[in-house]
C-alpha positions as CSV (number, residue, x, y, z in Angstrom):
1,X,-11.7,25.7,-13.2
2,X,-11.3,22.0,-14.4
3,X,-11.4,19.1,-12.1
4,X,-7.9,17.6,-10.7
5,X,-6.9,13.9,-10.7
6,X,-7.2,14.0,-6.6
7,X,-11.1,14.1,-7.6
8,X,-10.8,11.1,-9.0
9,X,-8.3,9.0,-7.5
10,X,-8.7,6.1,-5.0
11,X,-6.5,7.4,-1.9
12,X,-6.4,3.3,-0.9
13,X,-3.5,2.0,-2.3
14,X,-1.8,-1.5,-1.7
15,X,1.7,-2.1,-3.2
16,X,3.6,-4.8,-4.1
17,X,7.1,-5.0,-2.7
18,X,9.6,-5.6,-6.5
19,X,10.6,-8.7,-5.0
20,X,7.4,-10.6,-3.9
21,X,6.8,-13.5,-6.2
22,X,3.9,-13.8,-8.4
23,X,2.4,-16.2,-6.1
24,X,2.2,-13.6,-3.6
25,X,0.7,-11.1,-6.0
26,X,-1.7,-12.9,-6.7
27,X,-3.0,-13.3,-3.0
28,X,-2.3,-10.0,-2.9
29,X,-4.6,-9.6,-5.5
30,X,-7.6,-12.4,-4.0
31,X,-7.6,-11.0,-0.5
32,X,-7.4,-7.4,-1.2
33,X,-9.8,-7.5,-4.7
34,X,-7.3,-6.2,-6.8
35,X,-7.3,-5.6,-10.2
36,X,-3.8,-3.5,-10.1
37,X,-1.1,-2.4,-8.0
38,X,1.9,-0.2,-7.9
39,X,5.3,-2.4,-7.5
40,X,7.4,-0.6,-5.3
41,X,11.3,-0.4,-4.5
42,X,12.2,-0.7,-0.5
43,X,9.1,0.7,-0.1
44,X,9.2,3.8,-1.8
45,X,10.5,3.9,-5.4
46,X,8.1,3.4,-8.1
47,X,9.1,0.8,-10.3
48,X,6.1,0.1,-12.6
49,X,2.4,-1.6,-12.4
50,X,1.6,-5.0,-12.2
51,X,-2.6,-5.7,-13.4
52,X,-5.0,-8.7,-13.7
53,X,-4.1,-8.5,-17.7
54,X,-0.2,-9.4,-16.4
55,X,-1.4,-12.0,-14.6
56,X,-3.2,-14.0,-17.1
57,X,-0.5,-13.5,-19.9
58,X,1.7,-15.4,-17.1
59,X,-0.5,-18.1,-17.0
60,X,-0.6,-18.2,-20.6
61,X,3.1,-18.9,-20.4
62,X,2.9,-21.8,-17.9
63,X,5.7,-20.3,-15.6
64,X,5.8,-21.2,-12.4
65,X,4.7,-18.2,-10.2
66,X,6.8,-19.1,-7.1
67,X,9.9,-18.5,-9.1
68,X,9.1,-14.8,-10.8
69,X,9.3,-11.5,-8.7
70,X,6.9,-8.9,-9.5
71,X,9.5,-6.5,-11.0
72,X,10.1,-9.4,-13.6
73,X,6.3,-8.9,-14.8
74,X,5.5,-5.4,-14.1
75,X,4.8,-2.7,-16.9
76,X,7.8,-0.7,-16.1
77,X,7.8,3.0,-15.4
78,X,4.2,4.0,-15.3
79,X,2.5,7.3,-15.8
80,X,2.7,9.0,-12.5
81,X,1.3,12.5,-11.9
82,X,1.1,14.6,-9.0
83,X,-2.6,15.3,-7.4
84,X,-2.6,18.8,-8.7
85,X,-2.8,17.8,-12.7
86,X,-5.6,18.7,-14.2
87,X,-8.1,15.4,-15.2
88,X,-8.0,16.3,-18.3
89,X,-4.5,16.0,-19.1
90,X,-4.7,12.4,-17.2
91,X,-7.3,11.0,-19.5
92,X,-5.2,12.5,-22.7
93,X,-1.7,11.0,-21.7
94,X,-3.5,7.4,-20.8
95,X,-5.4,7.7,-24.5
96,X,-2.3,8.7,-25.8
97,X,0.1,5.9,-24.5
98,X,-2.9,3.6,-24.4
99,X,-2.6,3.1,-20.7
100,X,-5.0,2.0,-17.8
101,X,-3.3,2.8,-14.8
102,X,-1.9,5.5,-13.4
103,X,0.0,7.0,-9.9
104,X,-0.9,9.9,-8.1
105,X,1.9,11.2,-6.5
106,X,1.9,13.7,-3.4
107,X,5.8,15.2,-2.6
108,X,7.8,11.8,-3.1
109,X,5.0,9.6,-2.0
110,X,2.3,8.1,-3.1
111,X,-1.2,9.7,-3.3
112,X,-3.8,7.5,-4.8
113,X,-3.9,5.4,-8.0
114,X,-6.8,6.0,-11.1
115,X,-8.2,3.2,-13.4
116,X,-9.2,4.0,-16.9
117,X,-12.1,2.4,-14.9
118,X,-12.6,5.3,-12.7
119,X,-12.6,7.8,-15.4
120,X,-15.5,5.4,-16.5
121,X,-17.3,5.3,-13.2
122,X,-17.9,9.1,-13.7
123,X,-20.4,8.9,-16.4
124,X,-22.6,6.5,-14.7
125,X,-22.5,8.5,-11.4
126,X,-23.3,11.2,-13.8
127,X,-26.3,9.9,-15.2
């Protein structure tokens, strides 16, 4: 039997609220050690992803990040699978789209979050 995503997913998950400005992302981001987070609607709704990499192509830009919301940066509608999917078909549908994140769902909530970074983590506990 092959291993599920729930193996491999980090059950602590932070979110960003669509409507928190980049400013408060990013402190998000400093306080919490974030590389990546889930932008939510009201709580609930996935909208898309918001990463480090985001963040520095908005510094690239000089915008002012007290003026941008999250949802105006995210990657909109990310992968999201539910606990039970098989890792396998993770790893192929990030390679695939050529994605790094990706939300684990549970019901209509949210179960976790993998990083191409975790998939990576399993070789060197391997070895």
């Amino acid at each position: 039997m092959s291993k599920l995503i729930s193996s491999l997913m980090q059950a602590r998950v932070w979110s960003i609220d669509m409507d928190d400005t980049i400013l408060e992302v990013e402190r998000q981001f400093a306080e919490q050690g974030l590389t990546w987070a889930p932008v939510l609607e009201s709580k609930r709704a996935i909208v898309g992803v918001i990463s480090a990499a985001d963040l520095l192509q908005f510094h690239a830009q000089e915008r002012d990040p007290a003026r941008v919301a999250a949802w105006q940066l995210c990657s909109y509608k990310p992968i999201s699978v539910d606990e039970t999917t098989p890792l396998a078909e993770v790893a192929r549908q990030m390679t695939e789209q050529g994605i790094h994140h990706v939300v684990v769902t549970r019901g209509d909530g949210i179960a976790g979050v993998v990083s191409s970074m975790d998939f990576v983590k399993t070789f060197v506990d391997a070895g």
